[in-house]
Backbone as ProteinMPNN parsed JSONL, in Angstrom:
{"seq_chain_A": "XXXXXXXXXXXXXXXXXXXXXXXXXXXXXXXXXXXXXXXXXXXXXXXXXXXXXXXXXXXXXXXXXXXX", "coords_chain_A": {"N_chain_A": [[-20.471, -9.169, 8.028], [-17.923, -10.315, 7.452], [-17.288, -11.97, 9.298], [-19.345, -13.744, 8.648], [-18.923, -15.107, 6.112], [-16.074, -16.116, 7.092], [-17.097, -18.21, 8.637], [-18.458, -19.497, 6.564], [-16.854, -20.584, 5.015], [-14.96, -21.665, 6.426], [-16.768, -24.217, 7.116], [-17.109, -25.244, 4.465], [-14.436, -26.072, 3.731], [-13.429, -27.522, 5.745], [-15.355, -29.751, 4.956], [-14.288, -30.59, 2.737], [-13.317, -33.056, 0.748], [-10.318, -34.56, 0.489], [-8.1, -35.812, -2.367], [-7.088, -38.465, -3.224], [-6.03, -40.021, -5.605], [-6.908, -42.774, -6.001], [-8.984, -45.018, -8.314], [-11.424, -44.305, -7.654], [-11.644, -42.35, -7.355], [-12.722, -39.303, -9.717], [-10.554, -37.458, -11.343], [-10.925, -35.261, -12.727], [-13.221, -34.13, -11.638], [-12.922, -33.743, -8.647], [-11.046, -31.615, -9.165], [-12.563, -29.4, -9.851], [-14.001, -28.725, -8.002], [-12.595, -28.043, -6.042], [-11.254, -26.057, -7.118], [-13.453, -23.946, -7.324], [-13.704, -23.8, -4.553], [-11.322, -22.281, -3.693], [-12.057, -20.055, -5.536], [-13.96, -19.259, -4.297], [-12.598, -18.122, -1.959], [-11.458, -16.291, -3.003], [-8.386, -17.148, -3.747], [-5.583, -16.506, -4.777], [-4.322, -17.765, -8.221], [-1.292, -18.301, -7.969], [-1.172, -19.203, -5.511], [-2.499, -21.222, -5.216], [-1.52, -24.218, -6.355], [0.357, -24.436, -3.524], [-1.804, -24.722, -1.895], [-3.615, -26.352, -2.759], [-1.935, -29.157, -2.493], [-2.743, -29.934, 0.602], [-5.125, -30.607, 0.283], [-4.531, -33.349, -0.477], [-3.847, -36.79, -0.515], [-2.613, -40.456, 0.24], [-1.882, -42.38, -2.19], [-1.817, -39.981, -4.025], [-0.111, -37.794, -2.652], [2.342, -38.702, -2.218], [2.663, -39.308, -5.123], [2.852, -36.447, -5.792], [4.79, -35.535, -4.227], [7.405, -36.986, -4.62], [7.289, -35.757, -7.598], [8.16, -32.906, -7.415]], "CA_chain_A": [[-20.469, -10.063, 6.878], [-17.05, -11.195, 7.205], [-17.732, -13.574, 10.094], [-20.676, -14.989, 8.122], [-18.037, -15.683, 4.803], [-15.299, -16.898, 7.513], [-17.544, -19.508, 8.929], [-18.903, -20.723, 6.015], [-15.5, -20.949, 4.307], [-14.24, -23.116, 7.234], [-17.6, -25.237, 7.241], [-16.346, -25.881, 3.104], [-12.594, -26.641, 3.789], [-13.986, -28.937, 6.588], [-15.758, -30.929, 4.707], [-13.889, -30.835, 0.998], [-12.818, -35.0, 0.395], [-9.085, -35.26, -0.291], [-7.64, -36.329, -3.712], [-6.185, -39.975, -2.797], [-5.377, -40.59, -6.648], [-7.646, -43.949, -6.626], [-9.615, -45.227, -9.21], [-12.536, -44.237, -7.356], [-11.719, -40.382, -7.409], [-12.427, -38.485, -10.915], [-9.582, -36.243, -10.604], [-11.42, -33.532, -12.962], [-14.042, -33.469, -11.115], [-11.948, -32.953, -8.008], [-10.378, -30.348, -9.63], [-13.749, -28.49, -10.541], [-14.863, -28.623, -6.624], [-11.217, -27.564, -5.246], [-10.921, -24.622, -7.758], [-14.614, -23.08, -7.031], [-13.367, -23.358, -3.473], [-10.491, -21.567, -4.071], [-12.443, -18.958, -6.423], [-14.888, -18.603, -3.162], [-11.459, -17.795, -1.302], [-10.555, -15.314, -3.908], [-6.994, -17.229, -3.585], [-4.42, -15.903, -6.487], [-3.755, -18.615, -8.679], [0.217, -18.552, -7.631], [-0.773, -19.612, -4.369], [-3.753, -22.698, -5.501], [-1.038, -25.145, -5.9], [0.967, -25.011, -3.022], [-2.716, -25.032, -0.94], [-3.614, -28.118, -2.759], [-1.317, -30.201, -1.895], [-3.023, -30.174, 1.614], [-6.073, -31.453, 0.076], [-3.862, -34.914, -0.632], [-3.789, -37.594, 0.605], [-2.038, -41.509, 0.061], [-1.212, -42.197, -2.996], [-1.554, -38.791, -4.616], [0.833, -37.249, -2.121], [3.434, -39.645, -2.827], [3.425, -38.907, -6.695], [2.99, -34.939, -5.859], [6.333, -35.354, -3.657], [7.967, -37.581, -6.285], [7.457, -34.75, -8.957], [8.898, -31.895, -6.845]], "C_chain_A": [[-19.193, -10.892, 6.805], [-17.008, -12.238, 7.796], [-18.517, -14.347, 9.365], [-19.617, -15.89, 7.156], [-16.772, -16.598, 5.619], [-16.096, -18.29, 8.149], [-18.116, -20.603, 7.915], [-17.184, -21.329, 4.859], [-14.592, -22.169, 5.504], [-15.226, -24.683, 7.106], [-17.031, -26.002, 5.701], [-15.559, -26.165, 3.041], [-13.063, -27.735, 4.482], [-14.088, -30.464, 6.206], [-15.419, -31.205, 2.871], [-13.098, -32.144, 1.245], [-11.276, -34.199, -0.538], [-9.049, -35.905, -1.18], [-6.979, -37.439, -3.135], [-4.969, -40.504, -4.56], [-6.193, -42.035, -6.836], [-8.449, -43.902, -7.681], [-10.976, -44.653, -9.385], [-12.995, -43.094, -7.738], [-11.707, -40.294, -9.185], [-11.629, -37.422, -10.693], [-10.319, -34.547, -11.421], [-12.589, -32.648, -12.376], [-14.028, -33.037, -9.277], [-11.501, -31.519, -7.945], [-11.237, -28.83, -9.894], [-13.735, -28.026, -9.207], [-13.772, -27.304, -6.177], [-10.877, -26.287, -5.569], [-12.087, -23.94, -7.261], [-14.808, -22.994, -5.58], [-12.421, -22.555, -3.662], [-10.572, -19.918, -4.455], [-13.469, -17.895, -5.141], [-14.036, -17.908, -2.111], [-10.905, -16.423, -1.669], [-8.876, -15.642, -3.432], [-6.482, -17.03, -4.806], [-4.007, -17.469, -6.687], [-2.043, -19.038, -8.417], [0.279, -19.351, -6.537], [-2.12, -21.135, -4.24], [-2.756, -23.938, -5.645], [-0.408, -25.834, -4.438], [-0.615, -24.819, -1.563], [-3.24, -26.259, -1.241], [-3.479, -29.071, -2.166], [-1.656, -30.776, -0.525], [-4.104, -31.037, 1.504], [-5.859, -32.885, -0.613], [-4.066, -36.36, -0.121], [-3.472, -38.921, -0.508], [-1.355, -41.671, -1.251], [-0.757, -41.008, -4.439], [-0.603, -37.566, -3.881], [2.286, -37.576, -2.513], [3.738, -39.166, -4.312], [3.545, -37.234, -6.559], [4.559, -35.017, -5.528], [7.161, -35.73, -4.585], [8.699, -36.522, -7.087], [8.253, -33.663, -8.539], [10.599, -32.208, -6.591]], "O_chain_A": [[-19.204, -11.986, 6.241], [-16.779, -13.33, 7.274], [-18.421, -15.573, 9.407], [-19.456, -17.098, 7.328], [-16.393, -17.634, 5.075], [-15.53, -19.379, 8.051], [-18.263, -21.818, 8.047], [-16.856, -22.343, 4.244], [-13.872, -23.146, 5.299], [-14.775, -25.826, 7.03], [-16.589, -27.15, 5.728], [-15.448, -26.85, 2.024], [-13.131, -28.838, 3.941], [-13.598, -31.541, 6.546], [-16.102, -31.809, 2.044], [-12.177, -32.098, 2.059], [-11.182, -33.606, -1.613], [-9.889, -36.805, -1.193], [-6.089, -37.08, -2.365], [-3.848, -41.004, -4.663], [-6.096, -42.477, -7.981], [-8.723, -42.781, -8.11], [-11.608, -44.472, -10.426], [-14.072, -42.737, -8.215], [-10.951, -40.971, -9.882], [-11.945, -36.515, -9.923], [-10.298, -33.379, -11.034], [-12.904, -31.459, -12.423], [-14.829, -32.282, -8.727], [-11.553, -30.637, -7.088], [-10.824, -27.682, -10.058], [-13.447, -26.834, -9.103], [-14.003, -26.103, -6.035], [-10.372, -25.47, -4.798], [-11.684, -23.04, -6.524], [-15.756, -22.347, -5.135], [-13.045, -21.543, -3.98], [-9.867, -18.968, -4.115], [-13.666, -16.686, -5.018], [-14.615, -17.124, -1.358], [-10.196, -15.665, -1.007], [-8.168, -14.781, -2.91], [-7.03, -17.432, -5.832], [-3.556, -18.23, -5.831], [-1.682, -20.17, -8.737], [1.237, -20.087, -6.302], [-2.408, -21.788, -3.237], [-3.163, -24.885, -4.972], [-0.471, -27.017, -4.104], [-0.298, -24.808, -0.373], [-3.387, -27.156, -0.411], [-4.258, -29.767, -1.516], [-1.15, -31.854, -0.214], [-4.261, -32.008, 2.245], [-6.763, -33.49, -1.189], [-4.609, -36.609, 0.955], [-3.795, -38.841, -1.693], [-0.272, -41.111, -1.417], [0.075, -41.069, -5.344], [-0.39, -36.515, -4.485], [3.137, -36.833, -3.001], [4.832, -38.722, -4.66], [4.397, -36.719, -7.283], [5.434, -34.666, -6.321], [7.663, -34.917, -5.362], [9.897, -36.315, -7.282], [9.156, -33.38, -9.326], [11.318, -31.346, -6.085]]}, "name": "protein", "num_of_chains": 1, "seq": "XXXXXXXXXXXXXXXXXXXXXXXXXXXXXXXXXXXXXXXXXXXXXXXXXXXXXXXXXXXXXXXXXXXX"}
């Protein structure tokens, strides 16, 4: 069973769309997707931000870095 949960957990990282920060993106509903990946991860909330940040990209990287 764990192979089955590791492959489909890579097939979902794969294909989860980066946060850019455009107009285009709803960031809460971003935020909905990214967390119920996360929750499918069972990742500890301490460690959901600094995995985020991977799911970035252009001008939402830029203001993440910025803020830090």
């Amino acid at each position: 069973m764990d192979r089955v949960n590791t492959l489909l957990l890579e097939k979902v990282l794969k294909n989860l769309s980066k946060f850019s920060g455009t107009t285009q993106q709803r960031v809460n509903d971003w935020l909905l997707t990214i967390n119920q990946v996360f929750d499918a991860c069972e990742l500890p909330e301490q460690q959901r931000r600094k995995w985020a940040i991977g799911f970035l990209s252009d001008e939402a990287v830029q203001q993440t870095t910025n803020q830090i």
